[in-house]
DSSP file (Angstrom, degrees, kcal/mol; ACC not computed):
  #  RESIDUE AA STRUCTURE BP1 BP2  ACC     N-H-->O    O-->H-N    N-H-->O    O-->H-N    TCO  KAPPA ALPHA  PHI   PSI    X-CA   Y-CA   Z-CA
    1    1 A X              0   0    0      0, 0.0     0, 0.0     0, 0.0     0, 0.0   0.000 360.0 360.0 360.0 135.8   41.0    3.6   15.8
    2    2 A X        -     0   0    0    122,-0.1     2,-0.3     3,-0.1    87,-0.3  -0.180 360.0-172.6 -72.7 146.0   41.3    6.8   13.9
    3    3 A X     >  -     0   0    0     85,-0.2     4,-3.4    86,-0.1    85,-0.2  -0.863  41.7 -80.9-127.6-177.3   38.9    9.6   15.8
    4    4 A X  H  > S+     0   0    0     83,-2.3     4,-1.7    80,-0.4    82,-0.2   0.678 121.2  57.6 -28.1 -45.2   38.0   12.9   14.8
    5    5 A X  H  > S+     0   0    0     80,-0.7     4,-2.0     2,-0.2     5,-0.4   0.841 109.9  51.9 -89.8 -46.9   41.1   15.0   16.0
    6    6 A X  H  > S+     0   0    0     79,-0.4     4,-4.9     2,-0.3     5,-0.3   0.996 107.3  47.4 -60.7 -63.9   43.1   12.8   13.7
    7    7 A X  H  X S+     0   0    0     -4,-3.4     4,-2.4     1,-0.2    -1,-0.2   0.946 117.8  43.6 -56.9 -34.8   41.1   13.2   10.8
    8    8 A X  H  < S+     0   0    0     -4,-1.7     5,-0.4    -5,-0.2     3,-0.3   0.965 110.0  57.7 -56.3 -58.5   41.2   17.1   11.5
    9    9 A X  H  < S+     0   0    0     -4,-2.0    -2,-0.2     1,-0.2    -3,-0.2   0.742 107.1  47.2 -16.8 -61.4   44.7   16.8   12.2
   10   10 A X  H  < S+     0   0    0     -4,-4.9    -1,-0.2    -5,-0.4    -2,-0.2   0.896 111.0  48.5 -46.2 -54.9   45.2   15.3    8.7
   11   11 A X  S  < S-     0   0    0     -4,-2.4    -2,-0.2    -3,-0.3    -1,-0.2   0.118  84.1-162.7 -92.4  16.4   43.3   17.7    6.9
   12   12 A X        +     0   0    0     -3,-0.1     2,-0.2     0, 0.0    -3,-0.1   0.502  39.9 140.6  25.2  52.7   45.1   20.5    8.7
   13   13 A X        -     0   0    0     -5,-0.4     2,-0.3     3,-0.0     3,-0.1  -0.529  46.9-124.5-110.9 159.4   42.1   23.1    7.5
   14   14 A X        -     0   0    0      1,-0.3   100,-0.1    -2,-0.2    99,-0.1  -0.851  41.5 -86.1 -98.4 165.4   40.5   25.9    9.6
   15   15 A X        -     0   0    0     98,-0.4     2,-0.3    -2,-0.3    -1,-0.3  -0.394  52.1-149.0 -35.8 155.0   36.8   26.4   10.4
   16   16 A X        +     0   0    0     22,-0.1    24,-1.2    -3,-0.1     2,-0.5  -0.961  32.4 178.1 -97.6 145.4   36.4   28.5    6.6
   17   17 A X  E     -a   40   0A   0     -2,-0.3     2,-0.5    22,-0.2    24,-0.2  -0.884  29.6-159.4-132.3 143.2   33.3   31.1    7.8
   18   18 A X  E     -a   41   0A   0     22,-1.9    24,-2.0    -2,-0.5     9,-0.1  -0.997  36.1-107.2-140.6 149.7   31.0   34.2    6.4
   19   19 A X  E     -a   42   0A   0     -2,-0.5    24,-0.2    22,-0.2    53,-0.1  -0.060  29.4-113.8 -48.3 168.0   29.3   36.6    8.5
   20   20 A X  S    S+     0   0    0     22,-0.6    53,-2.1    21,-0.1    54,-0.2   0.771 124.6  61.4 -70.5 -32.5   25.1   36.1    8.6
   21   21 A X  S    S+     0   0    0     21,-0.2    -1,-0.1    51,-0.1    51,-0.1   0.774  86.1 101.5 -47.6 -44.1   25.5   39.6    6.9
   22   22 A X  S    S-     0   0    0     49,-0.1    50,-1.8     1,-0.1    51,-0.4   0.071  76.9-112.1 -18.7 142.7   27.3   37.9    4.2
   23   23 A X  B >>  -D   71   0B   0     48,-0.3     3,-2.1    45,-0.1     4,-1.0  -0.869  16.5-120.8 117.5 -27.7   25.5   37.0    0.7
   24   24 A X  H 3> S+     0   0    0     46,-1.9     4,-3.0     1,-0.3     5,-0.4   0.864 122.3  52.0 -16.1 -59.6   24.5   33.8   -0.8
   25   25 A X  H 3> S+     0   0    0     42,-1.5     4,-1.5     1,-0.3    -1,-0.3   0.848 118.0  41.5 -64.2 -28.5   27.1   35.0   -4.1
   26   26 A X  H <> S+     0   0    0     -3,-2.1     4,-1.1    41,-0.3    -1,-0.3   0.812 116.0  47.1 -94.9 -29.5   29.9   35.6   -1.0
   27   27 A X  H  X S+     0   0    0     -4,-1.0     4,-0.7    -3,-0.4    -2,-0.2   0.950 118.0  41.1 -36.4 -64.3   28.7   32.3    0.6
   28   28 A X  H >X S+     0   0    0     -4,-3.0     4,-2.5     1,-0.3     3,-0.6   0.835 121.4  45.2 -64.7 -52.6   29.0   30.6   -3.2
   29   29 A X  H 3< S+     0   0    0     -4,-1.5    -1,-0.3    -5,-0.4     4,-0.2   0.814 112.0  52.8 -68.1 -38.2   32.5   32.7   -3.7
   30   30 A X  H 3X S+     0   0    0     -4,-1.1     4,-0.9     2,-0.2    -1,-0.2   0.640 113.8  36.9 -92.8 -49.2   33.7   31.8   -0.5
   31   31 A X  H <X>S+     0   0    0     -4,-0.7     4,-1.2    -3,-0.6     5,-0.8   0.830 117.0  53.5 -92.2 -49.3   33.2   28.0   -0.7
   32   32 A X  H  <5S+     0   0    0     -4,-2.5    -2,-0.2     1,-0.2    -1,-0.1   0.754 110.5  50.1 -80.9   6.9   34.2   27.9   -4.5
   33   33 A X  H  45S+     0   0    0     -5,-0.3    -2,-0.2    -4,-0.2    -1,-0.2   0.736 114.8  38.0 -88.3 -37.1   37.3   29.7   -3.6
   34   34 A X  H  <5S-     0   0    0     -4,-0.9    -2,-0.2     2,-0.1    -3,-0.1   0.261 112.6-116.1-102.8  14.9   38.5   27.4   -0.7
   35   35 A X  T  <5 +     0   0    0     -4,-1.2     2,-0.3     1,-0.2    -3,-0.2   0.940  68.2 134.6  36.9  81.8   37.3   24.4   -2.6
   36   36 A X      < -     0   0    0     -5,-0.8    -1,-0.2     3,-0.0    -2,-0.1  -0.955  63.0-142.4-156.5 149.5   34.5   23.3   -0.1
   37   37 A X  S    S+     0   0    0     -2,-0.3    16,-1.7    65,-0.1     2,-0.3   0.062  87.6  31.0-103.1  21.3   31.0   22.2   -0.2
   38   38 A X  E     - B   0  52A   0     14,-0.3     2,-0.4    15,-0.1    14,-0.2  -0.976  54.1-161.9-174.2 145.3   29.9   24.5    3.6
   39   39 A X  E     - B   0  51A   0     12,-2.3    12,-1.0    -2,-0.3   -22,-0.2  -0.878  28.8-118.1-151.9 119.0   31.0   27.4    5.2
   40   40 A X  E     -aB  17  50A   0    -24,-1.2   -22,-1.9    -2,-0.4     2,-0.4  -0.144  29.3-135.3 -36.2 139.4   30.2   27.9    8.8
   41   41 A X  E     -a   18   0A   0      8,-1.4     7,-2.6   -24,-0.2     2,-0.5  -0.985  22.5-146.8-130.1 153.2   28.1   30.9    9.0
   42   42 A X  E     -aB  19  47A   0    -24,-2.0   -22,-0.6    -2,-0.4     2,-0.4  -0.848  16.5-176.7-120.6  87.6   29.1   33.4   11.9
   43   43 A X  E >  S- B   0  46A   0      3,-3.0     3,-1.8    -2,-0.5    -2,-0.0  -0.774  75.9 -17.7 -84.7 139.3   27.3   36.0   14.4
   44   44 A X  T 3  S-     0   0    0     -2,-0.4    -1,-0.2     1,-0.2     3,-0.1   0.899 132.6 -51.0  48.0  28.2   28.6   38.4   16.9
   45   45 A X  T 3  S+     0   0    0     -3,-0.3     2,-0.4     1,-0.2    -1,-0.2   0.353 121.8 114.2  78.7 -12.4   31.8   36.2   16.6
   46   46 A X  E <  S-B   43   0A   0     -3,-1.8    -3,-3.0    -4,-0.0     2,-0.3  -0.728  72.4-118.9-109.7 162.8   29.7   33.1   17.1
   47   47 A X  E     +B   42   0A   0     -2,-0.4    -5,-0.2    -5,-0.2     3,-0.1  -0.508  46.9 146.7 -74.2 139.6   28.8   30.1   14.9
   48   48 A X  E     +     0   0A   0     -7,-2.6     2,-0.2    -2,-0.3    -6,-0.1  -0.294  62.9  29.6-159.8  54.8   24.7   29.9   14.3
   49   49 A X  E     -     0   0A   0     -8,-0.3    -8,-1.4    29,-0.1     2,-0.3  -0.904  53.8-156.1 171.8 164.4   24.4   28.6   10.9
   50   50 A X  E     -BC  40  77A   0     27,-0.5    27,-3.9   -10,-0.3     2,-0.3  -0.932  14.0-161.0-157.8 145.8   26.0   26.5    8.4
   51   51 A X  E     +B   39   0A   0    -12,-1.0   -12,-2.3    -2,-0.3     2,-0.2  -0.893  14.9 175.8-123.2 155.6   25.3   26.9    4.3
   52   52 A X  E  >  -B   38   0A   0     -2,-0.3     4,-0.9   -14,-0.2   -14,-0.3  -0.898  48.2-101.2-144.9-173.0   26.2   24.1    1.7
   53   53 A X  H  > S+     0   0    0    -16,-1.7     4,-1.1    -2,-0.2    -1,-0.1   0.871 115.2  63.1 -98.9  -1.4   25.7   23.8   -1.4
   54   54 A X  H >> S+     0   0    0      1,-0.3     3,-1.0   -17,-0.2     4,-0.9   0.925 111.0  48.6 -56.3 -55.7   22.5   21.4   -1.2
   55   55 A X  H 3> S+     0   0    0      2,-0.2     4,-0.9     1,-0.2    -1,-0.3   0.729 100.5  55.9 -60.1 -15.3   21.1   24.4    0.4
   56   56 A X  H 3X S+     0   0    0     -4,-0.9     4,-0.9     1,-0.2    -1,-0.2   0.784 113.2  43.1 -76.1 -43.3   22.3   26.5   -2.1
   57   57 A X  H << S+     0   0    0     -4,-1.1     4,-0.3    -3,-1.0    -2,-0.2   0.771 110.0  59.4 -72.3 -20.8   20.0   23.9   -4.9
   58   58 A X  H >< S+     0   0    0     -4,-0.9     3,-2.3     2,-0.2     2,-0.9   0.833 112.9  37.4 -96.9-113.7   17.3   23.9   -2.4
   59   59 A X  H >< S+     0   0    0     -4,-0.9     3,-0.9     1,-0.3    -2,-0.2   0.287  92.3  75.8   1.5 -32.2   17.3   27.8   -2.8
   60   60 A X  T 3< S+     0   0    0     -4,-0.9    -1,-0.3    -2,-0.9    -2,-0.2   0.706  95.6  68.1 -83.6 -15.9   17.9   28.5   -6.2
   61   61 A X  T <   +     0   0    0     -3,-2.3     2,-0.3    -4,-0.3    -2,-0.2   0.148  66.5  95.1  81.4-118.0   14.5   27.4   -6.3
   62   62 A X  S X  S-     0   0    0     -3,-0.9     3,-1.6     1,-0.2    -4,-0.0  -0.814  86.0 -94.7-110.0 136.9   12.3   29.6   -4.8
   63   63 A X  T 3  S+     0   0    0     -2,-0.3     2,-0.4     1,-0.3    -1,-0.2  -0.032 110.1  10.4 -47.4 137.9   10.4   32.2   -6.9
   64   64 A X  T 3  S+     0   0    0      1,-0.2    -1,-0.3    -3,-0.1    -3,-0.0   0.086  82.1 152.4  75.3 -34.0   12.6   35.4   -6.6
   65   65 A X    <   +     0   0    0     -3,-1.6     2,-0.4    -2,-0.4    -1,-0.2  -0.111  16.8 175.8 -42.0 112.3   15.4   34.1   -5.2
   66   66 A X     >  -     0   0    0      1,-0.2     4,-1.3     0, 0.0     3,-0.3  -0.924  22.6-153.3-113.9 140.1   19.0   36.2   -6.1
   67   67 A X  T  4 S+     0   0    0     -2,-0.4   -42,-1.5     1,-0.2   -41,-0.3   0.930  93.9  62.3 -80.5 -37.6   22.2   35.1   -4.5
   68   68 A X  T  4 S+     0   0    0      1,-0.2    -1,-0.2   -44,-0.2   -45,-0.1   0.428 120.8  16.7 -57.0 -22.1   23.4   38.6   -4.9
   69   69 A X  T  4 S+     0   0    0     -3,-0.3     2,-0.3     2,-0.0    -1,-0.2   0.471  99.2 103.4-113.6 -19.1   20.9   40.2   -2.8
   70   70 A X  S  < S-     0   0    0     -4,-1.3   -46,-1.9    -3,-0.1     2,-0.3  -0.425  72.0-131.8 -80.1 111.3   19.6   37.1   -0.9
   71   71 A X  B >>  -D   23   0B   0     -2,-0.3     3,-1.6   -48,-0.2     4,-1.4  -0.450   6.4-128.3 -78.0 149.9   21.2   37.3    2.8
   72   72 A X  H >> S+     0   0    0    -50,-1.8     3,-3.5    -2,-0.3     4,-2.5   0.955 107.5  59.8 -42.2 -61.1   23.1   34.0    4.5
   73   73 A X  H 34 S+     0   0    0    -53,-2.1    -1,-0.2   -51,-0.4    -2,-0.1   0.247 103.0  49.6-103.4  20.3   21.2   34.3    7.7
   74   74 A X  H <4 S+     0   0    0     -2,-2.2    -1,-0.3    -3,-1.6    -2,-0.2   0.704 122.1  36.9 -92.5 -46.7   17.8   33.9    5.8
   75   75 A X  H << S+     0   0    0     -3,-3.5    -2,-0.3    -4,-1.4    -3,-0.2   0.549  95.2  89.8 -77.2 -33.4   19.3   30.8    4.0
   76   76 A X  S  < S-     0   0    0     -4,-2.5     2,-0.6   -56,-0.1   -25,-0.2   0.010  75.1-105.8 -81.1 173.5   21.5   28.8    6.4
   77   77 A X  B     -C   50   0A   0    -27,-3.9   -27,-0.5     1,-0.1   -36,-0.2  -0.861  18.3-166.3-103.9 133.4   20.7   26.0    8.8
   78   78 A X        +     0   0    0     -2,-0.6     2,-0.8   -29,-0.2    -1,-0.1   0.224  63.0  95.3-104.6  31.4   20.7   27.1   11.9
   79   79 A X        -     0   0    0    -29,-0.1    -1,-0.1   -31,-0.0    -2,-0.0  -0.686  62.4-160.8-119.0  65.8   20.7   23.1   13.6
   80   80 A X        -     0   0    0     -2,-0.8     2,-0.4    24,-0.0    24,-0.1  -0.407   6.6-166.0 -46.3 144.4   24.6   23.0   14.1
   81   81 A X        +     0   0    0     22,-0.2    24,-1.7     2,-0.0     2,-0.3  -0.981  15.2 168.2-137.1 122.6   25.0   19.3   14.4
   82   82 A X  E     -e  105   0C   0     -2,-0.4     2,-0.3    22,-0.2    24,-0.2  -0.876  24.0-143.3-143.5-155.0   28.7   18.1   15.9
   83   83 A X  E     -e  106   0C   0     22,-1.2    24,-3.6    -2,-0.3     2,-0.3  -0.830  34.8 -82.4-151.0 167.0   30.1   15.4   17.0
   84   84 A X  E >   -e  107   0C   0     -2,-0.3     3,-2.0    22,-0.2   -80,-0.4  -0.478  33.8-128.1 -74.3 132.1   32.9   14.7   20.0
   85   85 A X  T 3  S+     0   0    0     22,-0.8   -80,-0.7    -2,-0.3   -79,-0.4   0.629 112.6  51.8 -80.1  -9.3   36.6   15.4   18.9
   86   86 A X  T 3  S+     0   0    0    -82,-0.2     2,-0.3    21,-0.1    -1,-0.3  -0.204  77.9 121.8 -93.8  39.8   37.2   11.8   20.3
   87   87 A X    <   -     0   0    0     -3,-2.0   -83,-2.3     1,-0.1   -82,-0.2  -0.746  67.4-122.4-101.2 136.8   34.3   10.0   18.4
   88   88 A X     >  -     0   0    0     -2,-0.3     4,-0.7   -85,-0.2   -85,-0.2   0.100  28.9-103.9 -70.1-165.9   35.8    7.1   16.4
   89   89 A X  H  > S+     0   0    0    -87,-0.3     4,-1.3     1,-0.2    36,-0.1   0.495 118.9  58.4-110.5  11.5   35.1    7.4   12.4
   90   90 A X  H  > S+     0   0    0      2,-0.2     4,-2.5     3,-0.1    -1,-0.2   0.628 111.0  45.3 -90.4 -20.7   32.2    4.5   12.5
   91   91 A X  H  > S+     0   0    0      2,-0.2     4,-2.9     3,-0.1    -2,-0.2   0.872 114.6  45.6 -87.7 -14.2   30.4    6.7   15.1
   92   92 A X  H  X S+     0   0    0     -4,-0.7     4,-3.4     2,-0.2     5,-0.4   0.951 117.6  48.7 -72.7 -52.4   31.0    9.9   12.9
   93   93 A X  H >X S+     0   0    0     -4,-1.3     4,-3.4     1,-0.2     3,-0.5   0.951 109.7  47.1 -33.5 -66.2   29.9    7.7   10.1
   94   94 A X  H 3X S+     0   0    0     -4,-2.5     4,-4.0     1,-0.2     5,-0.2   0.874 109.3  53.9 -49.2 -54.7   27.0    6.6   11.8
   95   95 A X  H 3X S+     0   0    0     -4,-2.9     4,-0.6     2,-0.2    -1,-0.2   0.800 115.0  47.9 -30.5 -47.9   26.0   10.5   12.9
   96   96 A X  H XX>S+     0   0    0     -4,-3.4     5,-3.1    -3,-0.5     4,-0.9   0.970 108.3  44.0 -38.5 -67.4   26.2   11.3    9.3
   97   97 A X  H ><5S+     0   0    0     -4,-3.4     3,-1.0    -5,-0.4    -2,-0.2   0.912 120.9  42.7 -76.2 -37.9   24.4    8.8    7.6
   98   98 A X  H 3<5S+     0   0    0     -4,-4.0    -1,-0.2     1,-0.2    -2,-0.2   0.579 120.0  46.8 -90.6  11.5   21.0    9.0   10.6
   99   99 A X  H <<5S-     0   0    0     -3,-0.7    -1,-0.2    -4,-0.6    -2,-0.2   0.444 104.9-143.6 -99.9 -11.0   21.4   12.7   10.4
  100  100 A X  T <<5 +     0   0    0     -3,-1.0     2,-0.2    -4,-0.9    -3,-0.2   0.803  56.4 128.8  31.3  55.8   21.5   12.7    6.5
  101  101 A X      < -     0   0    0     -5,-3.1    -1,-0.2    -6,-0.2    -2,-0.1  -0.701  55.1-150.8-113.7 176.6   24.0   15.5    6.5
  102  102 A X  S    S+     0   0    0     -2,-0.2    16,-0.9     1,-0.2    17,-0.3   0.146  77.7  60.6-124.3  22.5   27.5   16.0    4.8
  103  103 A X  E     - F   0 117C   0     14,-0.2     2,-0.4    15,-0.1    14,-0.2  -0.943  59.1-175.4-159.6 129.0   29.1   18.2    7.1
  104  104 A X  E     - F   0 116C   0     12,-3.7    12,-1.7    -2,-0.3     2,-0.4  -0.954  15.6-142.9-128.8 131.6   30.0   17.7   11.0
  105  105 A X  E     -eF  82 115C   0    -24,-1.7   -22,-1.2    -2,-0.4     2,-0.4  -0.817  17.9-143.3 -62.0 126.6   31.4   20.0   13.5
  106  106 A X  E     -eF  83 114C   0      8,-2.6     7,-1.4    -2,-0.4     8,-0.7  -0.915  13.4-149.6-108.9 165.6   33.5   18.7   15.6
  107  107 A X  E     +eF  84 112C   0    -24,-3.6   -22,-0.8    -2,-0.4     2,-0.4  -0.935  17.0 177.0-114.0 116.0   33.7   19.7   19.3
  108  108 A X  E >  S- F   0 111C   0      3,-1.7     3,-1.6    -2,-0.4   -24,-0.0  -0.916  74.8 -22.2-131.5 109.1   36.2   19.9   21.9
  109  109 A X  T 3  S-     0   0    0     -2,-0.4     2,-0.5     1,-0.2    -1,-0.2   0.951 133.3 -39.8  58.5  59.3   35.6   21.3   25.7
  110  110 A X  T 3  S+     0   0    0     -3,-0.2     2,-0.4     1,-0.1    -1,-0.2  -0.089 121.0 104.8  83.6 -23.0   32.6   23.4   24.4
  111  111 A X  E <  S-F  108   0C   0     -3,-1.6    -3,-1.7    -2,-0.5     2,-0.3  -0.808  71.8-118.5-119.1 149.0   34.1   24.5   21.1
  112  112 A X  E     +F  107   0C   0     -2,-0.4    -5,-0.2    -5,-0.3   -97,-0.1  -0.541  33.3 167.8 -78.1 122.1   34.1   24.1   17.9
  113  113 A X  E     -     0   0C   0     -7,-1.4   -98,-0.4    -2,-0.3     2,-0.3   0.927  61.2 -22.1-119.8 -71.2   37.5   23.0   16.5
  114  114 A X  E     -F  106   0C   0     -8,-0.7    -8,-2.6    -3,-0.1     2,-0.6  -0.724  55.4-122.5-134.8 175.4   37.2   22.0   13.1
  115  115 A X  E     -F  105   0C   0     -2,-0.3     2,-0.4   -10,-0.2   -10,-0.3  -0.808  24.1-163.9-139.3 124.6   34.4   20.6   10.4
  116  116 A X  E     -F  104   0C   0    -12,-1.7   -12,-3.7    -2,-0.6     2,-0.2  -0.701   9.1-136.3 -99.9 146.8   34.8   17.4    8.6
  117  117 A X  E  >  -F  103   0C   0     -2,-0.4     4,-2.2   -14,-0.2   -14,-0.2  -0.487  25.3-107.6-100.3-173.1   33.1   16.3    5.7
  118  118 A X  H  > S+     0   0    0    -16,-0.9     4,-1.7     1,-0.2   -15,-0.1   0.633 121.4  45.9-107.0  -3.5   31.6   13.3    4.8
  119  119 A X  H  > S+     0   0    0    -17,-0.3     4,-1.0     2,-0.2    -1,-0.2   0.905 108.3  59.8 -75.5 -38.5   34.3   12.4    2.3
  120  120 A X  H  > S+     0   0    0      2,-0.2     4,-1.7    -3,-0.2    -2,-0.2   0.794 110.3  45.3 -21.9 -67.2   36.7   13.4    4.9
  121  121 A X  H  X S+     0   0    0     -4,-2.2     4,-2.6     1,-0.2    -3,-0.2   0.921 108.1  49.7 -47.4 -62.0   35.1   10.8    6.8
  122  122 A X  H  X S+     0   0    0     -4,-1.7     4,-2.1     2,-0.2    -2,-0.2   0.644 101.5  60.4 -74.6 -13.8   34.8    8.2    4.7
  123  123 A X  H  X S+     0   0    0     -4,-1.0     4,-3.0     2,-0.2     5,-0.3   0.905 103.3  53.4 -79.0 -36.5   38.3    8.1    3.5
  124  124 A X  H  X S+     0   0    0     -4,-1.7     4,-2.0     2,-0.2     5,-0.3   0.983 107.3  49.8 -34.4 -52.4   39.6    7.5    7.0
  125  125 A X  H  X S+     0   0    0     -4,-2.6     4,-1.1     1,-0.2    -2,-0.2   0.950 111.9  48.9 -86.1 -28.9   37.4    4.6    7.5
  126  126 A X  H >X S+     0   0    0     -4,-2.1     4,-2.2     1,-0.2     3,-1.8   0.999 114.5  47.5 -44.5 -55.1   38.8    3.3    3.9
  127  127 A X  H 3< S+     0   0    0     -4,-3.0     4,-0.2     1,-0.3    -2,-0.2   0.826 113.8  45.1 -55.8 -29.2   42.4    4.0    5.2
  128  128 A X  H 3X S+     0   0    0     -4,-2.0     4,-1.5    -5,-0.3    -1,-0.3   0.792 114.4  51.3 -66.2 -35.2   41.7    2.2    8.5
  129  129 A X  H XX S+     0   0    0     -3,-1.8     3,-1.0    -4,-1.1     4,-0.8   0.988 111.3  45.8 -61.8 -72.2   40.0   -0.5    6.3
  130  130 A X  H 3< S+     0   0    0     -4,-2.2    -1,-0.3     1,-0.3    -2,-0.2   0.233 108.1  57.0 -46.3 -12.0   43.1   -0.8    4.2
  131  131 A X  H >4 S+     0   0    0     -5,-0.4     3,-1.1    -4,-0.2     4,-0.3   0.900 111.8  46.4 -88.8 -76.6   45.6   -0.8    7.6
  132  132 A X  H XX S+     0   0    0     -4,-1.5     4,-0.9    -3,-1.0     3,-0.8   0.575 108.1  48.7 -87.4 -43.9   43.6   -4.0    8.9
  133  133 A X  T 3< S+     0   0    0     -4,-0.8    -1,-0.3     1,-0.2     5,-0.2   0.845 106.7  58.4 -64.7 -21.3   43.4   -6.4    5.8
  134  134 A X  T <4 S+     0   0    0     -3,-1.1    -2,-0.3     1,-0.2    -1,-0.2   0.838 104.9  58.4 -66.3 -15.6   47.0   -5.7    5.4
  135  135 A X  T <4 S+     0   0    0     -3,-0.8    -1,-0.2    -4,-0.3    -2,-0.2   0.874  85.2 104.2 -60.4 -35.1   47.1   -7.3    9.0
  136  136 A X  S  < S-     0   0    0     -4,-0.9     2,-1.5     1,-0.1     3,-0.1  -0.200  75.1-127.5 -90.3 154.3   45.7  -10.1    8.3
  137  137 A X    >>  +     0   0    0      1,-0.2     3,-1.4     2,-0.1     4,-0.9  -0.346  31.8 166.3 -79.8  95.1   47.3  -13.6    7.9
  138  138 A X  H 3> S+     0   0    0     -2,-1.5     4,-4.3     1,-0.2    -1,-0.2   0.758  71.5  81.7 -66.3  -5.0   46.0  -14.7    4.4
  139  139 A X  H 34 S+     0   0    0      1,-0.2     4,-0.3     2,-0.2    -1,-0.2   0.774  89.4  54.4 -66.9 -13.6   48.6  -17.4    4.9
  140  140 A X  H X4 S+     0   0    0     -3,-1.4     3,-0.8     1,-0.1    -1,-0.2   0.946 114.3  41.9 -68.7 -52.0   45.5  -19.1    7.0
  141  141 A X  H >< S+     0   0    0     -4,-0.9     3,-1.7     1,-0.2    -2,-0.2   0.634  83.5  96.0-100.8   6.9   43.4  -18.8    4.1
  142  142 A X  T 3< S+     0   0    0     -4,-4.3    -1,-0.2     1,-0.2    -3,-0.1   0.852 100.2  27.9 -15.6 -59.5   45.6  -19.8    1.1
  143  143 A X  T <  S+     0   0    0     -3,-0.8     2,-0.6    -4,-0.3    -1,-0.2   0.188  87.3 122.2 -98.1  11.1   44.4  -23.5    0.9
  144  144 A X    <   +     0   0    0     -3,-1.7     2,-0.4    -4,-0.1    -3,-0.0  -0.611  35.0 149.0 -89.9 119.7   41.0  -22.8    2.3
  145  145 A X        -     0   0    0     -2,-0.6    -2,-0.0     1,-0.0    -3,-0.0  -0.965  54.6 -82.2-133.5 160.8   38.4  -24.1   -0.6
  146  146 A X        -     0   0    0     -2,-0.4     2,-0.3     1,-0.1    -1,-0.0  -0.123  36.2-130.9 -56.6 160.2   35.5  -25.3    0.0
  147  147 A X        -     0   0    0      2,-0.0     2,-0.4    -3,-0.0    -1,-0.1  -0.811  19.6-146.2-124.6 151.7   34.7  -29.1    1.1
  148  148 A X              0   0    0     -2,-0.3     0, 0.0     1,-0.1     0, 0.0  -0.895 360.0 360.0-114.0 157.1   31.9  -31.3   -0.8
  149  149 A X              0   0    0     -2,-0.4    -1,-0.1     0, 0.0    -2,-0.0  -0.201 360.0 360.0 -76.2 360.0   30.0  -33.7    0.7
């Protein structure tokens, strides 16, 4: 079963990051430049924030609100949520979907290694799907029809 570090592994990516100083319009540039929906947001050389672009609709908003003057570390979420770098992808799933987020750190011996998204996710658990009916013997269920009574 596929875990975390595999799916990171796949998608060979770094963390992508902007300072708290950063921003919203360098957040926004940042993300539509690396083709990403989050960017890790970064103080004193640690992470304490994450931006997306649902916060980014959230935000656009609010009376007054400029991305051009409006700083990250006003905006972001500061409730890093990640997940174990050997968590299969139905528990990543699972994390997701009762956390109602689209974006996971994962974590490895206290730090954070890489960040998957929830597309990320779910195409692993299709490819996994898609490994496991090709296991199986349809040659059992060829003739199988239903029986009347």
């Amino acid at each position: 079963m596929k875990t975390a570090l595999d799916i990171l592994n796949e998608k060979n990516r770094a963390i992508i990051t902007v300072s708290s100083e950063a921003t919203v319009a360098d957040a926004i540039r940042t993300m539509a430049e690396h083709q990403i929906g989050a960017v890790v947001v970064k103080q004193e050389g640690s992470f304490c924030g994450i931006y997306t672009e649902r916060d980014f609709l959230r935000n656009s908003l609010e009376e007054g609100f400029d991305p051009k003057t409006a700083r990250i570390r006003d905006f972001m979420t500061c409730d890093l949520i990640s997940a174990a770098w050997d968590d299969p992808v139905y528990r990543l799933m699972d994390r997701m979907l009762g956390k109602r987020i689209r974006h996971l750190l994962v974590e490895k011996e206290g730090r954070h290694i890489g960040l998957l998204s929830i597309g990320d996710v779910i195409r692993a658990g299709l490819n996994e799907t898609r490994e496991q009916l090709k296991s199986v013997s349809w040659d059992y269920y060829e003739d199988w029809k239903w029986k009347k009574k």
